[in-house]
FIRO-598118 format. One line per 4 residues: for each residue x, y, z of C-alpha. Coordinates in steps of 0.02 Angstrom, whole numbers, padded with zeros to 5 digits. Example, Ala and Ser with C-alpha at 12.3 -4.5 7.8 and 13.67 -1.06 7.14 Angstrom:
00615 -00225 00390  00684 -00053 00357
REM end
This chain:
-03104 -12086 00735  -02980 -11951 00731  -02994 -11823 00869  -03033 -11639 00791
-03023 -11472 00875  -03217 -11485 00893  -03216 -11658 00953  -03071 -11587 01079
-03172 -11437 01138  -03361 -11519 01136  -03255 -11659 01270  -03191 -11541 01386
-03363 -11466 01401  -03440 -11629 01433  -03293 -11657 01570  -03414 -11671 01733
-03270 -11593 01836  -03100 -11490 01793  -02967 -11527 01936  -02824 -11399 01971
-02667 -11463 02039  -02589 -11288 02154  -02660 -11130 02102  -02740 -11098 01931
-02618 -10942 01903  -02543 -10896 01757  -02386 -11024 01799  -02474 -11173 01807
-02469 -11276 01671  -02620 -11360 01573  -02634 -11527 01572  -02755 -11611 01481
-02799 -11806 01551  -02903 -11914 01472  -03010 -12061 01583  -03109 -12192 01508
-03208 -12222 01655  -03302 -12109 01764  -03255 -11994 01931  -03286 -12145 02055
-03168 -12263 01949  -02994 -12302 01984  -02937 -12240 01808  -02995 -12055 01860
-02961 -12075 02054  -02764 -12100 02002  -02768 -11937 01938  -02864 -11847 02082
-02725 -11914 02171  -02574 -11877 02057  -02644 -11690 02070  -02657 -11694 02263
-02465 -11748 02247  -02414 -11597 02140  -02483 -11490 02234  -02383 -11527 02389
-02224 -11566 02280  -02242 -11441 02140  -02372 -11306 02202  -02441 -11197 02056
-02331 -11288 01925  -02461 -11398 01852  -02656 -11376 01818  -02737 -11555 01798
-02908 -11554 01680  -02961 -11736 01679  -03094 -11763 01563  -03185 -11930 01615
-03319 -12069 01530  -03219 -12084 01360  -03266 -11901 01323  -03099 -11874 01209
-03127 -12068 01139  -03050 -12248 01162  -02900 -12292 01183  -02842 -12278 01019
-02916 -12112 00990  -02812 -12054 01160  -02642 -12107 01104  -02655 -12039 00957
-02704 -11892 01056  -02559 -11877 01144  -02444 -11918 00999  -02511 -11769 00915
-02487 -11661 01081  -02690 -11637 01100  -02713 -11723 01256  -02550 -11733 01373
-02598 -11877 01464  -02692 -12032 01503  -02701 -12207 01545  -02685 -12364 01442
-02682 -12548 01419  -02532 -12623 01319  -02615 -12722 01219  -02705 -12533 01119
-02512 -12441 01132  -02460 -12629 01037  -02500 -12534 00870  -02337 -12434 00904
-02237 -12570 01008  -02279 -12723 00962  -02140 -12799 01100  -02253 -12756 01243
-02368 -12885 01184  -02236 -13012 01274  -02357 -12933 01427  -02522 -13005 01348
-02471 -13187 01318  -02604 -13281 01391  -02549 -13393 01552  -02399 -13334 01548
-02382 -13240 01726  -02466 -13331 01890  -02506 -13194 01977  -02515 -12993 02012
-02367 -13019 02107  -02255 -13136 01961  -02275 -12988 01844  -02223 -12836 01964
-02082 -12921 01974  -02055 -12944 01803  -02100 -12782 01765  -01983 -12719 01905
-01814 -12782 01828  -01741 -12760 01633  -01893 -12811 01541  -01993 -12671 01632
-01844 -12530 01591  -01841 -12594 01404  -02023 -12574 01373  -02040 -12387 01443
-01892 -12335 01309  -01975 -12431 01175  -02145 -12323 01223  -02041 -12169 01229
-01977 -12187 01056  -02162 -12178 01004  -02200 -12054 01101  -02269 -12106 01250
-02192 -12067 01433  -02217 -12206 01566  -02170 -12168 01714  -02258 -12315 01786
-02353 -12489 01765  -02510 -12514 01830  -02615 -12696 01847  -02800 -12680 01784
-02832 -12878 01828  -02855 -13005 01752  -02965 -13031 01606  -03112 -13146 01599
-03222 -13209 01452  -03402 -13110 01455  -03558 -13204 01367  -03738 -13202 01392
-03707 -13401 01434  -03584 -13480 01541  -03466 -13511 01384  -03340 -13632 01517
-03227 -13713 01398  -03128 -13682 01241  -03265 -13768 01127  -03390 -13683 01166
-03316 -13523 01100  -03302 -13594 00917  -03399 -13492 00794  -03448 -13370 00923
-03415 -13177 00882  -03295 -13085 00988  -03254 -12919 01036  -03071 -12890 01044
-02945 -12753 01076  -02867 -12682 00910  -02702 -12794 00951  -02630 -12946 00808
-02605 -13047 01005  -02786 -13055 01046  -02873 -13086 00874  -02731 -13231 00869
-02790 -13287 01030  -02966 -13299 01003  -02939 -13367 00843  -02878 -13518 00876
-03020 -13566 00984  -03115 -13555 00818  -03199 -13386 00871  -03224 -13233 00737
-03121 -13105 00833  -03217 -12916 00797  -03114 -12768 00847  -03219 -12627 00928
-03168 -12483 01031  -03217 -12489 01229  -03366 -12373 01210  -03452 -12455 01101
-03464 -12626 01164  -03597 -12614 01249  -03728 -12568 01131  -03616 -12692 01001
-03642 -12826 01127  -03844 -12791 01138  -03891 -12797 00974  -03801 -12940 00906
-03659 -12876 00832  -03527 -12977 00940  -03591 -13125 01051  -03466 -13116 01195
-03283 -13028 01258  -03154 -13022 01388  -03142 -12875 01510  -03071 -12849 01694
-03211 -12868 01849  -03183 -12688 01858  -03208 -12631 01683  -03341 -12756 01655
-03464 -12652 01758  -03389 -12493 01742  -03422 -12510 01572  -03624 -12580 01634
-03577 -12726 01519  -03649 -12845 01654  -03820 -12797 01593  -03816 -12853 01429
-03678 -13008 01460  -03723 -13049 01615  -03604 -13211 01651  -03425 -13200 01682
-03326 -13353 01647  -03160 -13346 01769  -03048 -13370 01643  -02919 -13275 01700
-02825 -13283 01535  -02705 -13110 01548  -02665 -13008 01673  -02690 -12818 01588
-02545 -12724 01587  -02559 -12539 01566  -02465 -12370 01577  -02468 -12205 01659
-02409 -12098 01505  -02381 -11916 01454  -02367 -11865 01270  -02174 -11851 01227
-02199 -11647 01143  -02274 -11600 01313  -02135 -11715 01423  -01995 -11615 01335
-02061 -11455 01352  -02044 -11474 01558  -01894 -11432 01667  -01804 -11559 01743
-01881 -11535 01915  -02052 -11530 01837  -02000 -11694 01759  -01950 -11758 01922
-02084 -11688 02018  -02210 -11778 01891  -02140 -11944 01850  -02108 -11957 02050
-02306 -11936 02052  -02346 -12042 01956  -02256 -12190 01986  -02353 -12172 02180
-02533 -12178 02096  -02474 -12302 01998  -02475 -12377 02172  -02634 -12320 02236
-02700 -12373 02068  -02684 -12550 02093  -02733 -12553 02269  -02887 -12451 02215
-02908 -12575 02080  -02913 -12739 02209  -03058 -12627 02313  -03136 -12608 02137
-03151 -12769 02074  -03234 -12820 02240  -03334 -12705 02238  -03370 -12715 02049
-03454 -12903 02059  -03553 -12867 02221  -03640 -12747 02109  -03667 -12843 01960
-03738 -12998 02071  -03863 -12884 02134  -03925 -12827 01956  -03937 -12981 01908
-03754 -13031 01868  -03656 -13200 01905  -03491 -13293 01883  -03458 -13447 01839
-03268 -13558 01862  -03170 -13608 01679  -03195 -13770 01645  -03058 -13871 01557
-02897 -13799 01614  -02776 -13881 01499  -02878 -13840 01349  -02866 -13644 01387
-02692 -13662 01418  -02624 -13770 01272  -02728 -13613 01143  -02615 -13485 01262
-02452 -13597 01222  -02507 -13597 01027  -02487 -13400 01065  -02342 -13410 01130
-02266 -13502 00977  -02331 -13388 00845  -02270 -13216 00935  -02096 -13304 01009
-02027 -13233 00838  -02065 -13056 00855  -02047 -13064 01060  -01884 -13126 01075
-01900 -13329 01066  -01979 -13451 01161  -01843 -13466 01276  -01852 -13294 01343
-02038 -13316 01342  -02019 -13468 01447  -01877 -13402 01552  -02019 -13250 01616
-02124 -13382 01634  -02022 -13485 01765  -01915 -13344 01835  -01971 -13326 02034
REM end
């Protein structure tokens, strides 16, 4: 769905709220954010707070607009957004900017990190400074990582082991990794965009998907799949990015000044995002809601390693895949 100067304008309309970073004087300068989620969501909180930063650290330079609930489209729509130099920036999972770099989808392999704290650190050291100049080739800017969770299966039935996915329908994100994945649990993998799960999810059109706690009921998904198998499959990567045209165009010190914001809601992203996801399944337990463990461990985990194979290739080889996945 491309995004057209109507589609542009009728969004920033619909925008429940236009935040200015310093002064709205002729100086500042527009930035258009896109958010998927809505004001009281970490992925629009990150950039209340990025514009509270500017405007102690660059007062007047910069005039945030953040357009919220999906307004300017998915994630697809978005990045293609910025690569065009329409929207200047947003949030987003590897797995959608995987169209462009295919190498961050080393960050999707199912399994492969233990915990939140496994891939900072990864992300900290080489791997980490590779990927952001790979997404800057494309066009994208990332200043910083952020950790949406980890993502669990979604059904209207406590689907708790790998066969009893077979022949289900799945929505997946647009990425080769995850139709792979689900694939060879014998599921029909079904890319949609984010928005339109839900009502694809209510009438039939995909049985089941994987989300984050937070997203899941962000998104109200929890009404019309109410179980949430804790599969805990990937831990979902995404980016703080700015569209390269716009980047360019700054000074140096705005360049500074921004990327130093960033990377501290990047921060107060993820520890929003912990809050969240508590937060998140108290509320969907009270509409009605509930989670249920994974059953059959090694059967989840020997489909990830089948992953791993097929993408070693294109990622670098199984021995760097497995060195990440024993480093400390």
């Amino acid at each position: 769905m491309p995004i057209t100067r109507r589609r542009f304008a009728a969004g920033l309309i619909a925008a429940p709220a236009l935040l200015r970073a310093g002064s709205a004087g002729a100086a500042s300068r527009p930035v258009t954010v896109a958010s998927l989620l809505g004001e009281d969501k970490p992925e629009t909180r990150i950039w209340r707070r990025i514009a509270e930063i500017l405007a102690r650290t660059a007062p007047g330079r910069f005039d945030l607009r953040i357009v919220s609930n999906a307004a300017l489209g998915g994630e697809k729509e978005v990045a293609e957004g910025l690569r065009l130099g329409s929207i200047q920036a947003a949030l987003s999972t590897v797995s959608s900017l995987s169209a462009w770099v295919p190498d961050g989808q080393i960050l999707d392999l199912p399994f492969l990190f233990r915990d939140r704290e496994h891939l900072g650190r990864v992300l900290a050291g080489p791997l980490g400074a590779e990927l952001k100049a790979r997404y800057a080739a494309q066009g994208f800017v990332v200043p910083g990582f952020i950790n949406y969770g980890a993502r669990h299966l979604l059904a209207k039935e406590p689907l708790t082991t790998p066969a009893s996915v077979k022949g289900k329908r799945i929505r997946v994100i647009q990425s080769p990794l995850h139709t792979a994945l689900w694939s060879g649990f014998g599921a029909y993998p079904t890319p949609i965009p984010i928005p339109e799960t839900y009502n694809a999810l209510k009438t039939g059109v995909v049985d089941c998907m994987d989300l984050t706690k937070s997203a899941y009921v962000g998104f109200r998904l929890h009404e019309v799949v109410p179980v949430l198998i804790e599969t805990g499959h990937i831990w979902a990567t995404g980016v703080v990015m700015f569209a390269a045209p716009f980047w360019k165009a700054l000074t140096p010190a705005d360049r500074e000044a921004l990327a130093a914001a960033a990377v501290e809601g990047a921060a107060y992203f993820d520890a929003l995002m912990l809050a969240d996801e508590a937060a998140s399944m108290a509320k969907a337990a009270s509409e009605g809601g509930r989670t249920v463990p994974a059953e059959d461990r090694a059967g989840w985990q020997d489909g990830a390693r089948k992953v791993w194979a097929s993408f070693a290739p294109q990622l670098g080889g199984i021995d760097r895949i497995e060195a990440i996945a024993r480093s400390a």
